[in-house]
Structure formats: structure tokens, C-alpha cells
C-alpha positions as CSV (number, residue, x, y, z in Angstrom):
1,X,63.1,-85.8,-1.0
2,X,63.4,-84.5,-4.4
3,X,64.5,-86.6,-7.4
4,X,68.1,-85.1,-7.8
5,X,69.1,-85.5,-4.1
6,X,68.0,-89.3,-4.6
7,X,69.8,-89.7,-7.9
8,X,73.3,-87.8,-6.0
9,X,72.6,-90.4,-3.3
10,X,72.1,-93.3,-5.6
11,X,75.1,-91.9,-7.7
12,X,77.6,-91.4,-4.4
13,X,77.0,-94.9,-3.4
14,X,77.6,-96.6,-6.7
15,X,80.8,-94.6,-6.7
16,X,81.9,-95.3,-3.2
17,X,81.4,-99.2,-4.1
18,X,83.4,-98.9,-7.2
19,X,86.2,-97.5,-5.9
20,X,86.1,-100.4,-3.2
21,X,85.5,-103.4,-5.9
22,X,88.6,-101.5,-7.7
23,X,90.8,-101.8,-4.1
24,X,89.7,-105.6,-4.1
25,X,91.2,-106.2,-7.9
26,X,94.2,-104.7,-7.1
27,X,95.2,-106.1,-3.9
28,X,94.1,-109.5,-6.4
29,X,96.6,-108.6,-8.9
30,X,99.5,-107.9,-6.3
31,X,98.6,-111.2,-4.8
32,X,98.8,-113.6,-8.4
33,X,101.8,-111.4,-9.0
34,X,103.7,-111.1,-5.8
35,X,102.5,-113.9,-3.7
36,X,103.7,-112.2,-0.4
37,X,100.7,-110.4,1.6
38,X,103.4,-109.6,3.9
39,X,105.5,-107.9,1.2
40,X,106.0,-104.4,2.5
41,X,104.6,-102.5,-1.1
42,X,101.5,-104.6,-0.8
43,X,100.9,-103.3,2.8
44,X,101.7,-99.4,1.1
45,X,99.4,-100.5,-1.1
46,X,96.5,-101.5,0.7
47,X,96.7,-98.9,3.8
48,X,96.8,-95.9,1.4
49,X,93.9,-97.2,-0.5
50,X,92.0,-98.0,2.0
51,X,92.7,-94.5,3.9
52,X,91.8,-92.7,0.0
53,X,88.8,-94.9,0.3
54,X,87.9,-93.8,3.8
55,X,88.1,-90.3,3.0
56,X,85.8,-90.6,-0.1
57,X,83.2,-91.4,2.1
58,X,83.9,-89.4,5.0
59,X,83.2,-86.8,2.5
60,X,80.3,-88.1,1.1
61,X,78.6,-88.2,4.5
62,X,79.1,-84.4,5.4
63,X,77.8,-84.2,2.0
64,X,74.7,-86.2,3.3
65,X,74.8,-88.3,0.2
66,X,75.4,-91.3,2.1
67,X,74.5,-92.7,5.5
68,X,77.6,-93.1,8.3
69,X,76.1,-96.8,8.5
70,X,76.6,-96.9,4.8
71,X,79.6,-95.8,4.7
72,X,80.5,-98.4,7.5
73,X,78.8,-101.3,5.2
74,X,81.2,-100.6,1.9
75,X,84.5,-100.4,3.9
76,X,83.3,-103.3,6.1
77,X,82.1,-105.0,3.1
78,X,85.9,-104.8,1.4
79,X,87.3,-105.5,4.6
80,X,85.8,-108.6,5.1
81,X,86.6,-109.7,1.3
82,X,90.4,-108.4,1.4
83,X,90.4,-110.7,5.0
84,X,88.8,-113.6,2.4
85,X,91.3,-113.2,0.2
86,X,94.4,-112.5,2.4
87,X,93.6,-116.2,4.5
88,X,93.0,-117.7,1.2
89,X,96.5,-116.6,0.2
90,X,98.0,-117.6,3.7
91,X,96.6,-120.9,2.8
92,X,97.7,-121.6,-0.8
93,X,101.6,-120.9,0.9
């Protein structure tokens, strides 16, 4: 595989998990500042950023610069820390 596809690749994914650690601050900030997970913006919020977010790397896998299974493993990986944070919230009420 030559260099540049492997630096796109490595690129893609660093991108990919950025815009996924920037979901996870957000959704943070809504919580300190709203304190209501149930709050209709915050579920705007979170659905359309997660959909942006799917799409990012829908794209980036017919671009082959990342696996489906990677692209499983960031949103899974945000999923299971937004689920973290969302019971952690449920339990501070």
C-alpha cells in the first residue's frame, strides 16, 4: 500500500475520532449547563450530531480510507461514553 494511501487512512481516522471526542464535549457542556438529558434541544442536539457523524464515516468508507468495523468502533466508542455520561447524569438528579 503506498505511503499516501496510509497517511489518508491514518488522517481519516484521526478525523473521524475528533469529530466524535468534539460530540462528547458538547453533549458535556449541555449537561453542566442544562442538567436535563431529557430536555428536547439536547436530544436535537445529540441525534443530529450523531447522524453528521455517521455520515462522515459512511463516506469515508466508500472512500476506503476506513474499515466499516472502524467505523463501527468510533461511533460505538462515543456511544458507549455518551451512555456513561447520560447514567451518570440520571444519577447525580
Amino acid at each position: 500500500m503506498p505511503e499516501v494511501t496510509v497517511n489518508h487512512r491514518e488522517k481519516a481516522h484521526a478525523l473521524l475520532k475528533a469529530d466524535a471526542d468534539k460530540i462528547l464535549r458538547l453533549i458535556e457542556v449541555q449537561i453542566e449547563n442544562l442538567m436535563m438529558p431529557q430536555c428536547p434541544v439536547y436530544e436535537d442536539v445529540l441525534d443530529t450530531q450523531m447522524f453528521g457523524l455517521s455520515r462522515e464515516i459512511d463516506f469515508a468508507i466508500r472512500l476506503d480510507l476506513i474499515s466499516e468495523s472502524e467505523g463501527k468502533a468510533i461511533l460505538g466508542n462515543l456511544e458507549k461514553k455518551l451512555n456513561i455520561l447520560h447514567e451518570a447524569t440520571q444519577n447525580a438528579l
